[in-house]
C-alpha positions as CSV (number, residue, x, y, z in Angstrom):
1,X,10.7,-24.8,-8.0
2,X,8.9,-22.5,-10.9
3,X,9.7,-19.2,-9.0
4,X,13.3,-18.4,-10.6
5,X,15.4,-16.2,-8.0
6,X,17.6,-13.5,-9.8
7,X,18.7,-11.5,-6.7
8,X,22.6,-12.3,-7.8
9,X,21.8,-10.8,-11.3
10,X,21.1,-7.5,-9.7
11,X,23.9,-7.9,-6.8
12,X,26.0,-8.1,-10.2
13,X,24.6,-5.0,-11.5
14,X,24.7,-2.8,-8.6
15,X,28.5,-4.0,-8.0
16,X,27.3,-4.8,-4.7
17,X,28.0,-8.0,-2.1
18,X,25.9,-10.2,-0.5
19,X,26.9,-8.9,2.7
20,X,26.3,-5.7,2.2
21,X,22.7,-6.0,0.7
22,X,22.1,-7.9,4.0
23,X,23.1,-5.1,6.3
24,X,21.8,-2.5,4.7
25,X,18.3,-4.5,3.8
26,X,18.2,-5.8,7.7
27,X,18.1,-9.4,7.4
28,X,21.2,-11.7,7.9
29,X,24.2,-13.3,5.5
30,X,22.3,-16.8,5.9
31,X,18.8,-16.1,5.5
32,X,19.6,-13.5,2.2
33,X,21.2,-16.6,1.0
34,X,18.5,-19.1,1.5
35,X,16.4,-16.9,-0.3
36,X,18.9,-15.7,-3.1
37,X,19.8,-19.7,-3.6
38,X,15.8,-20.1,-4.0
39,X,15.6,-22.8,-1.1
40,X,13.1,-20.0,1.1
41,X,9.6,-21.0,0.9
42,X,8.2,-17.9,1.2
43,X,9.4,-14.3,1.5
44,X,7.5,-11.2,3.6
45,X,6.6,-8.4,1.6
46,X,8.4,-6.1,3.7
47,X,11.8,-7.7,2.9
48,X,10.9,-7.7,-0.8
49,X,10.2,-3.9,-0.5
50,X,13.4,-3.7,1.5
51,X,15.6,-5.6,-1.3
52,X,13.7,-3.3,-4.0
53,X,14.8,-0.7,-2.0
54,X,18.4,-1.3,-1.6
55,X,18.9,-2.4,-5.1
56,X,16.4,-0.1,-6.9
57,X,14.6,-2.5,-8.8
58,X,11.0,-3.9,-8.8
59,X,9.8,-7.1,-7.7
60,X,9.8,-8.6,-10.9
61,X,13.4,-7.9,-11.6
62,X,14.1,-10.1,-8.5
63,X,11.4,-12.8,-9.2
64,X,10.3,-15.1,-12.1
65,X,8.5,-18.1,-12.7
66,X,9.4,-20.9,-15.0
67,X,7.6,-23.5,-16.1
68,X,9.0,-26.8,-14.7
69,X,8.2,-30.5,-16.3
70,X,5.5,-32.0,-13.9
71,X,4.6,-29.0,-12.4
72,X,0.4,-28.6,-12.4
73,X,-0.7,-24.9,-12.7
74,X,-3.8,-24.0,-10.8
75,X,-5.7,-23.3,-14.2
76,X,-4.3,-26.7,-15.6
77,X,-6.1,-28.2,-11.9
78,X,-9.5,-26.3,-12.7
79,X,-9.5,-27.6,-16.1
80,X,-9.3,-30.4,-15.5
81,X,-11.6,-30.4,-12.8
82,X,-14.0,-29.1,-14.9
83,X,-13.8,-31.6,-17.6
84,X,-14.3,-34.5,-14.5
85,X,-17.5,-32.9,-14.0
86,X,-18.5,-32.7,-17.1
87,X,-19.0,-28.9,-17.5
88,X,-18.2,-27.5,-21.0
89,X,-16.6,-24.0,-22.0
90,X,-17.9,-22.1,-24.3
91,X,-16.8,-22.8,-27.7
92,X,-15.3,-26.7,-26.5
């Protein structure tokens, strides 16, 4: 998947357990590692804020993306949809 999650890197950091984040973030053991494993499929806002919370960190300490062989962007799609219709960008 090309969203990388680092949730154990700041567990690390904060010298704090898996358990404990889930307590004191709300959610349980299992789904805190579903998501920190990155086999979730989608995560609420309002847990995000939570983790942020608990671990003082910002979003983007806790997510990343990575590029990942076969993996179609959505501007690689509209390009190429583009060039299927025949519409040219400036300067190409």
């Amino acid at each position: 998947m090309p969203i990388a999650v680092d949730i154990d890197v700041m567990l690390a950091r904060r010298k704090m357990s898996v358990g404990e984040l889930a307590e004191r973030v709300g959610i349980t053991p299992a789904n805190l590692a579903v998501l920190k494993n990155g086999r979730a499929k989608a995560v609420r806002f309002t847990t995000l804020a939570a983790l942020c919370e608990v671990l003082e960190c910002q979003p983007g300490d806790l997510l990343r993306w990575e590029s990942e062989p076969g993996f179609e962007s959505a501007s690689e799609s509209e390009s190429e949809s583009e060039d299927v219709a025949g519409i040219r960008r400036p300067g190409g």
